[in-house]
N, C-alpha and C positions, 0 to 999 in steps of 0.2 A: 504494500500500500504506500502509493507516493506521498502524497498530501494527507496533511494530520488530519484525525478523524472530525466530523463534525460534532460526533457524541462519545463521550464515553463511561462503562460501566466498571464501578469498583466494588470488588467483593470476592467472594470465595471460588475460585475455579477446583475441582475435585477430581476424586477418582471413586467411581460410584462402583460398589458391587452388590450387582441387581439379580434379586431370585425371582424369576416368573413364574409361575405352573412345576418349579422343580428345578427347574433350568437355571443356572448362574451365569453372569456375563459382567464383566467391566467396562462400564463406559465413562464417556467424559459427565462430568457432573458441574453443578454450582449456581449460586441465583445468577451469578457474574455472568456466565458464558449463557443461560437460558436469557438473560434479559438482551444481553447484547446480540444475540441467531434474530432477539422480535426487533428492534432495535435499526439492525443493521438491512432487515424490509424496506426500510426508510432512509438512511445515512450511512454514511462514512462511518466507519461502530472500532473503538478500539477496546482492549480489557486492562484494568490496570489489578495485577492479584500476586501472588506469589506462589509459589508451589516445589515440591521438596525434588532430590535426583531421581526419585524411584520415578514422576512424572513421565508417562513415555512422550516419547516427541511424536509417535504417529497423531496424537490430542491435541499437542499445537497445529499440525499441519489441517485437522477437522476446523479448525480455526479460521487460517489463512485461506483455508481452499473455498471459504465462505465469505473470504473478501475483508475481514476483522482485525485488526494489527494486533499483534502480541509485543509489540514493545515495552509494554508496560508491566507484561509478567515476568517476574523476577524468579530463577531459580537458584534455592538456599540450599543447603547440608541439612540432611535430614528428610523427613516424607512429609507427605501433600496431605491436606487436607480429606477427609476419607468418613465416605458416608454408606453405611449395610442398610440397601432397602429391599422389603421383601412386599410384591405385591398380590393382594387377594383374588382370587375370582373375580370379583369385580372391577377390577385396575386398578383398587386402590391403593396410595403406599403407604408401606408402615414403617419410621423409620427406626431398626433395632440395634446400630450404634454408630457413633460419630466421632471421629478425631480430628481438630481445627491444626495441628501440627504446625507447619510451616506458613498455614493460612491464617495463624493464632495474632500475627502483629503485620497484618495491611496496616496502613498508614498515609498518610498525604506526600511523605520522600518516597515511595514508589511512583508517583504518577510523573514522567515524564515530561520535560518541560516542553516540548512540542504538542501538549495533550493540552496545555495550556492555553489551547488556541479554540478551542472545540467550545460551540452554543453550546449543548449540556454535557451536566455530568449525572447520572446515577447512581447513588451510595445503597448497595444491595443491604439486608438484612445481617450486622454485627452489633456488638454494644455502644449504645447511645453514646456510650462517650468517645468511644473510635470514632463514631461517626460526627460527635460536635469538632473533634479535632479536624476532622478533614473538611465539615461545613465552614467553619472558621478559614484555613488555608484557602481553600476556596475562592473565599466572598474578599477573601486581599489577596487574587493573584490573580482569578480571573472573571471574567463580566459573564460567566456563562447562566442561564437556568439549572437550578439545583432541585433534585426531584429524593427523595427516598422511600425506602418500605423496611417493615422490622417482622418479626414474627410473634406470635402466640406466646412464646416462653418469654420474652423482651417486655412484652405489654404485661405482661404480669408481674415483672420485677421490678421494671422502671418506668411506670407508669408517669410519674413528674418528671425525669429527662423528656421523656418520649413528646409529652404533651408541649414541652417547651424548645421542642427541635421543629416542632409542626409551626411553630410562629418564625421558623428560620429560616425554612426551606421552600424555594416556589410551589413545588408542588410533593405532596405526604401520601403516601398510598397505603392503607392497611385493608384486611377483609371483613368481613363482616362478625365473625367471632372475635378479631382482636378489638373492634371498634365498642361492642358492647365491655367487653372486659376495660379498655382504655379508658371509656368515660362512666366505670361504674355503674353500667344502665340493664334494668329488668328485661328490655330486647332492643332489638333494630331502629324501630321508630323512638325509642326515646333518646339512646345512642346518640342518632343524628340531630333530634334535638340541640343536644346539648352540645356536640360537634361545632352547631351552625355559630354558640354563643361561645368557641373558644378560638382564641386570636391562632388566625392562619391563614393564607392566601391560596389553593387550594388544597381540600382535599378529596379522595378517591376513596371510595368502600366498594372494594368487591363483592361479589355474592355469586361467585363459582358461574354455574350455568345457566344464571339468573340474569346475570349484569351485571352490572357497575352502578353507585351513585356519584353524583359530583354534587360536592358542596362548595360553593360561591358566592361570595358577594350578599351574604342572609339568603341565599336561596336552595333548597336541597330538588334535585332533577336527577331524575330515573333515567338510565337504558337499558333497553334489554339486549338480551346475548344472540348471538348468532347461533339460529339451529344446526344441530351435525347431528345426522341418523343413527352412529353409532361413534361415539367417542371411546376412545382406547385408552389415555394416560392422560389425567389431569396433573402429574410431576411437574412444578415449572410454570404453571399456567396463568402463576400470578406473579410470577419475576417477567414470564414476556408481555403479560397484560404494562407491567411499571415501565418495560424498556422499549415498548412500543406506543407506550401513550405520550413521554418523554418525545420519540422522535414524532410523531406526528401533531405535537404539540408547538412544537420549534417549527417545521413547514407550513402550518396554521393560524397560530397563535387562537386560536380557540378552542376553550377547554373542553365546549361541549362535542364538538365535530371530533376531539383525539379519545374521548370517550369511547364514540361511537365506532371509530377505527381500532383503538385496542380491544374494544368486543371481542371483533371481528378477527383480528389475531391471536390473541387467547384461546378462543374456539377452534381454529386450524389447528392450534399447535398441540388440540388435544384429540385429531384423529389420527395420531399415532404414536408410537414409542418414542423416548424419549425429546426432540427439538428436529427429528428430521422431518417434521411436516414444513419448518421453517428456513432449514437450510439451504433449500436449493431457491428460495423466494426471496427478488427482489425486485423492485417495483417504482419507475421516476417519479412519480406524480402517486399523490391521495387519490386522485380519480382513477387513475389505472388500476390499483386497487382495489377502489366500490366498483368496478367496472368487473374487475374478478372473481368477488365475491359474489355479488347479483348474480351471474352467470353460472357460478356454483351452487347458489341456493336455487336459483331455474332447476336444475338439473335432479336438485332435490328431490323440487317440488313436480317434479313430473313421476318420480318413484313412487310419490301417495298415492293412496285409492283415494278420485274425487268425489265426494257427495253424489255429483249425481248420479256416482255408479252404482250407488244404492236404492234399491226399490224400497221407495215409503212414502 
């Protein structure tokens, strides 16, 4: 990749070993590298992470061969961060252990100073205060939009970081279980209540294959998700929902239309194993995209049986 990225994602790049039906397999893993495959649909995508010797280089080249810079990923003494996921019948995954290793101290001196140049950055899901350090570095070194998401164990610990990194960052992504648990709330609807009355400039509540809300300016506004007939692996679905709504947010500048497109890639990315629905997709223009999709849900929607092939 010649010219420095227009976005880039920082966070945990892995070595995932994944149980299917029986079956074990090692793949590439991390919010890092899923946000940046949705990410890089849209932009210039670089990764800024770290990862230990044992890291096979065929992972980096999964990387570059999808047009992503790895300059930013640093290789330490020692092993890569390392995540055992076993998934159900269902697809769902569970995850039964983790080791952060080399991925334990990301930082803001990994990101390269020609990364410095890129509209955004995304700070994938670590602790609130790795990530104030790097929102700080940041907001004095470069003018880019600054986006984050955290997870379910994070909102439970450091619920007053968390709350007050959301008044830092352009735009704050959480799901809808971490959103009730962050503001204290009996469900959804009071959640976002109280959301709309805490200082932030956007935020995003996922809701898996529901949609997304955006909260704005005192307004809270629904989308719904892009239909898939059969979704295979929700793994990731909400690190490329955050790395996809970041770049179509910067080609936009409207929060509700990157909404509407990171649906739309969230959902892709979950008709199949791991980010290879996103890998090979890349796309100039927002429109050539809704142009994609429409034609993909055409497709769909000619697989229904239609009403009136019902006699009643």
């Amino acid at each position: 990749m010649g010219a420095h990225p227009d976005l880039v994602t920082i966070g945990h790049t892995s070595i995932d070993h994944v149980e299917i039906r029986g079956k074990v397999k090692k793949q590439l893993g991390g919010a890092a590298v899923y946000s940046a495959m949705a990410a890089k649909v849209f932009a210039r995508t670089g990764v800024v992470s770290r990862v230990g010797r044992d890291f096979p280089p065929s992972f980096l080249k999964i990387l570059t061969e999808a047009n992503i810079s790895t300059t930013g990923i640093r290789k330490l003494e020692g092993k890569s961060t390392f995540f055992e996921i076993e998934y159900d019948n269902q697809g769902a995954a569970h995850y039964k252990d983790f080791k952060l290793n080399a991925g334990r101290n990301i930082g803001a001196t990994d990101i390269p100073r020609s990364f410095l140049k890129a509209r955004g950055f995304h700070i994938a899901p670590m602790n609130p205060g790795k990530q104030r350090r790097i929102i700080d570095f940041l907001r004095e070194n470069s003018f880019a939009v600054v986006s984050l998401n955290t997870y379910m164990g994070y909102a439970e610990k450091y619920k007053k970081a968390l709350i007050e990194l959301m008044g830092l960052v352009d735009i704050f992504t959480i799901n809808d279980d971490e959103a009730i648990k962050l503001m204290d709330a009996r469900n959804l609807e009071q959640a976002l209540k109280k959301l709309k009355k805490t200082g932030h400039n956007l935020v995003i509540v996922t809701m898996g294959v529901f949609g997304s809300v955006v909260v704005s300016e005192g307004e809270i506004n629904f989308f719904p998700s892009v239909y898939q007939e059969n979704p295979v692996d929700f793994t990731g679905c909400g690190d490329s929902f955050a790395g996809s709504y970041l770049a179509s947010y910067i080609k936009t500048g409207d929060a509700y239309k990157a909404a509407n497109i990171a649906n739309g890639v969230a959902s892709l990315n979950a008709t199949d194993w791991n980010f290879q629905p996103l890998k090979p997709r890349e796309f100039k223009s927002i429109e050539a995209f809704q142009l994609f999709i429409a034609s993909r849900q055409r497709r769909l929607k000619k697989k229904q049986k239609m009403l009136e092939s019902f006699d009643i």
